[in-house]
C-alpha positions as CSV (number, residue, x, y, z in Angstrom):
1,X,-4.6,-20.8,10.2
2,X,-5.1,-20.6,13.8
3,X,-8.7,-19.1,14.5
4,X,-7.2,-16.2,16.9
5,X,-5.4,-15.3,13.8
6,X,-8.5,-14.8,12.2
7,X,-10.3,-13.3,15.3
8,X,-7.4,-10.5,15.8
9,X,-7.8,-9.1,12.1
10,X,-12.0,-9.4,11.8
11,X,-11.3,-6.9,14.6
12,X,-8.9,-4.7,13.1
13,X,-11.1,-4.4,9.7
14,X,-14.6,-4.2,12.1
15,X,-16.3,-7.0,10.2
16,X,-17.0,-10.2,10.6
17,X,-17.1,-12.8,8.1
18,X,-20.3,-15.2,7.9
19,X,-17.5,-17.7,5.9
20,X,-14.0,-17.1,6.8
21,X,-12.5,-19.5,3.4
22,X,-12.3,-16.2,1.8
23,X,-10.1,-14.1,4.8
24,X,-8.0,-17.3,5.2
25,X,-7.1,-16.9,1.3
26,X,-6.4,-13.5,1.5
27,X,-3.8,-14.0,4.0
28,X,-2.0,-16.4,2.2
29,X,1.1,-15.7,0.1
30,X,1.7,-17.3,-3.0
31,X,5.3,-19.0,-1.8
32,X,3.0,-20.3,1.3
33,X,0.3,-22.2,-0.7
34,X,3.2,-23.8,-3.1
35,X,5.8,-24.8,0.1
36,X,2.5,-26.0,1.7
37,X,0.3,-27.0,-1.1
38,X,-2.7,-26.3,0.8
39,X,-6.3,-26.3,-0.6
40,X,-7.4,-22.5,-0.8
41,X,-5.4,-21.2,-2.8
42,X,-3.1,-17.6,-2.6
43,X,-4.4,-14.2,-2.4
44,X,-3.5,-13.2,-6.0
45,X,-7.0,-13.2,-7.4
46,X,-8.7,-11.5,-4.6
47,X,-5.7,-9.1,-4.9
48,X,-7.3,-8.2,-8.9
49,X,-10.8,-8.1,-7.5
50,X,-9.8,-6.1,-4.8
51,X,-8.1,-3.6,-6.6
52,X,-11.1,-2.6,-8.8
53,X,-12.9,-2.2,-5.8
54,X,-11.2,0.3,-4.0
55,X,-10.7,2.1,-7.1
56,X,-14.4,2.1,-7.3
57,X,-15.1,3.3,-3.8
58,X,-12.1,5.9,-3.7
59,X,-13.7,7.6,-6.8
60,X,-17.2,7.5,-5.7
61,X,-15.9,9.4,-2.0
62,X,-13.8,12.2,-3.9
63,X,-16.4,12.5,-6.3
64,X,-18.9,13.1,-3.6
65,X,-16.6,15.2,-1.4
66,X,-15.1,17.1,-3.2
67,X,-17.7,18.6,-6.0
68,X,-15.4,21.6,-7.3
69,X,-12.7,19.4,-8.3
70,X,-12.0,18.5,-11.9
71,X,-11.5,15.0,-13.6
72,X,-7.5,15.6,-13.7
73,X,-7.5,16.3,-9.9
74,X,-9.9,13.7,-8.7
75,X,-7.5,10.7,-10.6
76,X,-4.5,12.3,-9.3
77,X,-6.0,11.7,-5.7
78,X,-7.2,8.7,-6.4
79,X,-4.2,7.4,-7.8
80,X,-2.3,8.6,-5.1
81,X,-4.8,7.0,-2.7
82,X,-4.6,3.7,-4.1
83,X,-0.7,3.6,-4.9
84,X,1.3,0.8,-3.2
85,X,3.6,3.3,-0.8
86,X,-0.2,4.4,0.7
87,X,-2.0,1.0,1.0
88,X,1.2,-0.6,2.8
89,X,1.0,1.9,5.0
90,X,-2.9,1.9,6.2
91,X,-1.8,-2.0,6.4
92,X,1.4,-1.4,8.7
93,X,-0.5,1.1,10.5
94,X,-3.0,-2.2,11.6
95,X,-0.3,-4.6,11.8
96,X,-1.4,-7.0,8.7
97,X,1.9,-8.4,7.6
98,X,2.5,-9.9,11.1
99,X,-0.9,-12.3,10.2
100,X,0.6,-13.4,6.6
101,X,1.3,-16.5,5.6
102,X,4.6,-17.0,4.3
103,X,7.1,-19.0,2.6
104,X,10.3,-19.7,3.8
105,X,12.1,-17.2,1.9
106,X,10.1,-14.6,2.1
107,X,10.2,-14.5,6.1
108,X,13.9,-14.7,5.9
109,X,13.6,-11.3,3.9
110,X,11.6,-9.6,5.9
111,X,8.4,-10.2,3.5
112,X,6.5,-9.4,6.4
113,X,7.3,-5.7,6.4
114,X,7.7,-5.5,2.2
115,X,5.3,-2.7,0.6
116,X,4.3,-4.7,-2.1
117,X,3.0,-7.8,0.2
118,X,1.1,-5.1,2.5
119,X,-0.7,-3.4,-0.5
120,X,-1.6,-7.0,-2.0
121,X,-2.9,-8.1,1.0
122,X,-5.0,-5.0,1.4
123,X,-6.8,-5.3,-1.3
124,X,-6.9,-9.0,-1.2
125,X,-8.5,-8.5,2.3
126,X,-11.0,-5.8,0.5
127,X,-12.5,-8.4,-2.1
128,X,-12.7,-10.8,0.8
129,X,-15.1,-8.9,2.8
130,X,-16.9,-7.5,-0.5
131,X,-17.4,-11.5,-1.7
132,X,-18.5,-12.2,2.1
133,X,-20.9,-9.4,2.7
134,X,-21.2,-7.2,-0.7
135,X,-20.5,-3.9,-2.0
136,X,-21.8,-2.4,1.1
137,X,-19.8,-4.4,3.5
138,X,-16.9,-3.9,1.6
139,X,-17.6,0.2,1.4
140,X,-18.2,0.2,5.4
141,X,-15.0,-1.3,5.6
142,X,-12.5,0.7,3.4
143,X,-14.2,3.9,4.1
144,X,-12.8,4.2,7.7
145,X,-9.2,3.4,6.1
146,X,-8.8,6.2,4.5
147,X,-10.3,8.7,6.6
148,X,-7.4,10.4,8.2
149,X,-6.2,10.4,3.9
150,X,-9.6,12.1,3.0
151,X,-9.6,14.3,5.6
152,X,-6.4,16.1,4.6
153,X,-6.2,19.3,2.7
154,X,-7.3,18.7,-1.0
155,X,-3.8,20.1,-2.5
156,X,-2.2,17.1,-0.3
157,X,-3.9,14.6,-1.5
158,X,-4.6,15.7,-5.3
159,X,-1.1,17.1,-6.1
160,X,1.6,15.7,-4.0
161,X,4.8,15.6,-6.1
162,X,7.1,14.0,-3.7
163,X,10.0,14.0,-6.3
164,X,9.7,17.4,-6.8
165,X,9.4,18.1,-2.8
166,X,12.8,16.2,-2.4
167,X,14.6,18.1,-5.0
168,X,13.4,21.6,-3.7
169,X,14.2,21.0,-0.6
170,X,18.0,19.6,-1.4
171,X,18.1,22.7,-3.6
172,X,17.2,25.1,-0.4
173,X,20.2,22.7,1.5
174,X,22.4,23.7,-1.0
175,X,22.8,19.9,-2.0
176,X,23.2,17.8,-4.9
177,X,19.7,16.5,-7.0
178,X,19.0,13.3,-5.7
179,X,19.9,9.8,-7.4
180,X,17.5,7.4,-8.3
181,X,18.9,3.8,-8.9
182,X,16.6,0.6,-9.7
183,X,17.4,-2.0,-6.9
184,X,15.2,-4.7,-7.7
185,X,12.8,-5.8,-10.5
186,X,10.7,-8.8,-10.5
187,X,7.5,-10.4,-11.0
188,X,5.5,-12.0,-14.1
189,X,5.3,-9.1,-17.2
190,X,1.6,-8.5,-16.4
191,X,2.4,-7.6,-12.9
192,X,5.8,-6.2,-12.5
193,X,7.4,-4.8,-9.5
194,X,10.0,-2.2,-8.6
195,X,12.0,-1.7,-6.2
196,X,14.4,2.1,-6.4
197,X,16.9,3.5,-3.8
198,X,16.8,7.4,-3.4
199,X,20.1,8.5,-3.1
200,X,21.8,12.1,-1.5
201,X,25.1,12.2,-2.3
202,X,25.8,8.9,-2.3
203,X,24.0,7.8,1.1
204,X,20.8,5.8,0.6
205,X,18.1,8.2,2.8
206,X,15.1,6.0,0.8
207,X,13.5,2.8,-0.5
208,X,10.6,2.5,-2.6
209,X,8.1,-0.1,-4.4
210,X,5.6,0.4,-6.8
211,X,4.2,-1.5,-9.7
212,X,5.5,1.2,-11.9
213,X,9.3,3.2,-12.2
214,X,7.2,6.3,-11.4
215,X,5.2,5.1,-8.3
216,X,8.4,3.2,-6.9
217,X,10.4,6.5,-7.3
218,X,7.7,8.6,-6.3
219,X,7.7,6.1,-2.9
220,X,11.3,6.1,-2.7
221,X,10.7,10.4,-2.3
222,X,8.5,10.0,0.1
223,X,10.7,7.9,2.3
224,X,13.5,10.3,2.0
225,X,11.4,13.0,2.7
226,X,10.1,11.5,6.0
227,X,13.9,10.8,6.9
228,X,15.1,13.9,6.4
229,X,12.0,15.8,8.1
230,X,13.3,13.6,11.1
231,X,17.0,14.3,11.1
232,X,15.6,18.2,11.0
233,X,13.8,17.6,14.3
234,X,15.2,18.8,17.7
235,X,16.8,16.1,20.1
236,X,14.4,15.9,22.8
């Protein structure tokens, strides 16, 4: 990987790595390292590591923040936090994907861009700087990722049903409930991923992924959601 590469995004996450073998392998793609079969190997294990981490770090900030809220609202914020829809996002939002190595196919289908590549990268990227400089490191790091998250009203972030916001607000159009179809399924049974379509009488207004049927649908809404806010605003 080209060392500007690795430059641009030690920028983005405001760390630098003593030993960049770790970064390199978080930006790797498992279809990469088999077309290539380069030494190093894919960012599917840091993605595991990484995972617990966050969820570690997420809990201790809402815990510490928020010292009125109950167990059941502090893991609905976490989880909603931590779900794929939220990570791809913070990722997008710093233009990750475009530093990802790929395979073949995936760049021909826009695996750039995908939700489920984002999040894993993420949290690949996570375990990567928490291997390179520890738990601290890794806290000054994902911290600042989440602020503009954390920072939002607590009923946002704790109990944000966006199913349930979708169908009230297709109910106050007068307009059929929406349509949920599965468009894609894939991945090994330990680690499967979904893909849904949220549909409005018959017109596709959303796209989801999620590691679950719930979180992809619950993506899906939130897509829709963000469409429809748009079509509602006033031509400039």
């Amino acid at each position: 990987m080209k060392p500007e590469i690795l430059e641009q995004l030690q920028q983005r996450l405001g760390y630098r790595f003593a030993d960049c073998k770790h970064l390199h392998q978080a930006l790797t793609h498992p279809s990469f390292h088999n077309e290539q079969e380069v030494g190093g190997g894919d960012y599917q294990r840091l993605e595991f590591l990484g995972d617990a981490i966050l969820g570690m770090l997420l809990a201790e900030t809402l815990f510490a923040r928020f010292p009125e809220a109950d167990e059941g609202a502090l893991s609905r914020s976490r989880a909603q936090l931590a779900e794929q829809s939220t990570l791809a996002g913070i990722a997008r939002k710093r233009e990750l994907g475009a530093l990802v190595q790929l395979g073949k196919g995936e760049e021909q289908s826009a695996g750039h861009d995908k939700d489920s590549i984002l999040c894993d990268v993420l949290e690949a990227l996570i375990a990567a700087v928490y291997l390179d400089g520890g738990l601290e490191a890794a806290r000054r790091v994902v911290l600042p990722l989440f602020d503009d998250l954390l920072d939002a009203p607590w009923g946002v972030t704790a109990s944000r049903d966006a199913k349930s916001e979708l169908q009230e607000l297709l109910s106050a159009r007068s307009l059929a409930p929406p349509e949920y179809r599965l468009a894609e399924e894939s991945g090994p049974p330990h680690d499967r991923q979904f893909s849904f379509h949220v549909l409005v009488e018959g017109r596709v207004v959303g796209e989801g992924q999620g590691r679950s049927k719930k979180i992809a649908q619950q993506a899906a809404a939130t897509r829709a959601l963000e469409l429809l806010a748009g079509e509602d605003e006033p031509a400039a």
